[in-house]
Each structure stands twice: as C-alpha cells, then as structure tokens.
C-alpha positions as CSV (number, residue, x, y, z in Angstrom):
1,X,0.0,0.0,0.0
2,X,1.3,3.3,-0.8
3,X,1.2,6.7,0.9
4,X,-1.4,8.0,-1.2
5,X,-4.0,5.0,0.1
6,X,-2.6,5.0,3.6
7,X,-2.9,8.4,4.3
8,X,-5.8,8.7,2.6
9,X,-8.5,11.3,4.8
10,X,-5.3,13.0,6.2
11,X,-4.2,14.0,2.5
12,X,-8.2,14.6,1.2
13,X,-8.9,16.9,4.9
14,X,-5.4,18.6,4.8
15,X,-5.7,19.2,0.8
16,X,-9.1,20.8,1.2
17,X,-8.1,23.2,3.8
18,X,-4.8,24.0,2.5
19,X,-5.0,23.4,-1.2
20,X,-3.4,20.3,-2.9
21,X,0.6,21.5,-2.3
22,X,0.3,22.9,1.2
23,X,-1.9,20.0,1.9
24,X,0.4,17.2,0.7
25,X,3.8,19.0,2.0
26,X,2.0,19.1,5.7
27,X,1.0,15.7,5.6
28,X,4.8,14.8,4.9
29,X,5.9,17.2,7.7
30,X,3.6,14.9,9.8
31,X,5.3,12.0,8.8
32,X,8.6,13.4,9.5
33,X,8.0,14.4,13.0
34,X,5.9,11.3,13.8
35,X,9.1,9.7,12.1
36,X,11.1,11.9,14.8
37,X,9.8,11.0,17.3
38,X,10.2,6.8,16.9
39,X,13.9,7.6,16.2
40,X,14.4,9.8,19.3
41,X,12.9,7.3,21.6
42,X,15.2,4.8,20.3
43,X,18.0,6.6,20.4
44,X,17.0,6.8,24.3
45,X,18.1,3.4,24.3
46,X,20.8,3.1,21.7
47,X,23.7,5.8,22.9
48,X,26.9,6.5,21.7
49,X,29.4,4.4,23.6
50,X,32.0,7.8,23.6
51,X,28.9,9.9,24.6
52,X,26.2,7.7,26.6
53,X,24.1,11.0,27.1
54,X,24.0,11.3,23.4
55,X,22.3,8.9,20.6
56,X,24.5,6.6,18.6
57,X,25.8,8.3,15.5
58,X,23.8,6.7,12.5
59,X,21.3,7.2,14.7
60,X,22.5,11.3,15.0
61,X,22.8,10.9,11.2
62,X,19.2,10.2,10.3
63,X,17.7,12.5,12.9
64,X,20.1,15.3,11.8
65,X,18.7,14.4,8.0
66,X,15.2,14.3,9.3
67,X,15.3,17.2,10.7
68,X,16.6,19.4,7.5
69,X,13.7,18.0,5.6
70,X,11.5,19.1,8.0
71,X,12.6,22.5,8.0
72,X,13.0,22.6,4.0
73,X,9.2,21.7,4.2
74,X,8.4,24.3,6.1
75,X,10.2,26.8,4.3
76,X,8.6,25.8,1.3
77,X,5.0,25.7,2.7
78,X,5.7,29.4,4.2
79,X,6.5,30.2,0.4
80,X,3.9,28.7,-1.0
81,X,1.7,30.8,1.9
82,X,2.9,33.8,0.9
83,X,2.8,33.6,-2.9
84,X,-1.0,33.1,-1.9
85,X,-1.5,35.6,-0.1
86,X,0.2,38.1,-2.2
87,X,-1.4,37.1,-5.2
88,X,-4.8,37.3,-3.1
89,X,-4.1,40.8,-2.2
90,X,-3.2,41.6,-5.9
91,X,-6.2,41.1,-7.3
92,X,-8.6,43.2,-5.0
C-alpha cells in the first residue's frame, strides 16, 4: 500500500483546507515528526558508547537528515503561503 491509500482522509482533509501542495507538503511534515519521534525514543536506548548522554551516530545521522527536511518543508509551505496571499491581495 502506498502513501497516497494509507494516508488517505489526512491527504483529502489537509488538501481541502490548504489546497493540494500545502496540503500534501504538511501531511509529509507529519510524517517526518511522527518519524522523529520513533527515532528519538530509540535513540533513548541506543547511545553512543563515547557519549552515553547522546544517541548513537547513524542514529544522530538520520535524525540530523530528518530534521533538515522538515525545516526545507516548512520553508517551502511558508512560500507557498505567501505567494497566496500576495497574489490574493493583488487582485482586489
């Protein structure tokens, strides 16, 4: 099953209020935290033997890469946000 059919009534309720980009790129952003958040808790368990207060490093990696993506979402749905809005105001 793919994203589209999992996800389903998030995509369809998240589309309609935020129009099919936003809607699909905040969808994704849940993912990634939801994502986040399994990794963090098991990097409560899987520490870095030179750091024990720290997560192992592939662990580090794929947060570290997790977290970028998140942020490059939200950068673009900001965009996206205000090319709307400007182009709403433009037109009155």
């Amino acid at each position: 099953m793919d994203v589209f059919d999992e996800k389903r009534a998030e995509l369809e309720r998240h589309e309609f209020m935020m129009g099919l980009e936003r809607g699909r790129l905040a969808v994704a952003l849940d993912l990634l935290t939801d994502s986040l958040i399994l990794v963090g808790q098991h990097g409560v368990y899987c520490t870095s033997s030179r750091n024990p207060s720290r997560p192992a490093l592939d662990l580090q990696a794929v947060l570290s890469g997790m977290e970028g993506a998140k942020a490059l979402i939200q950068s673009v749905m900001e965009e996206l946000k205000k090319s709307r809005e400007q182009g709403v105001g433009s037109r009155e």
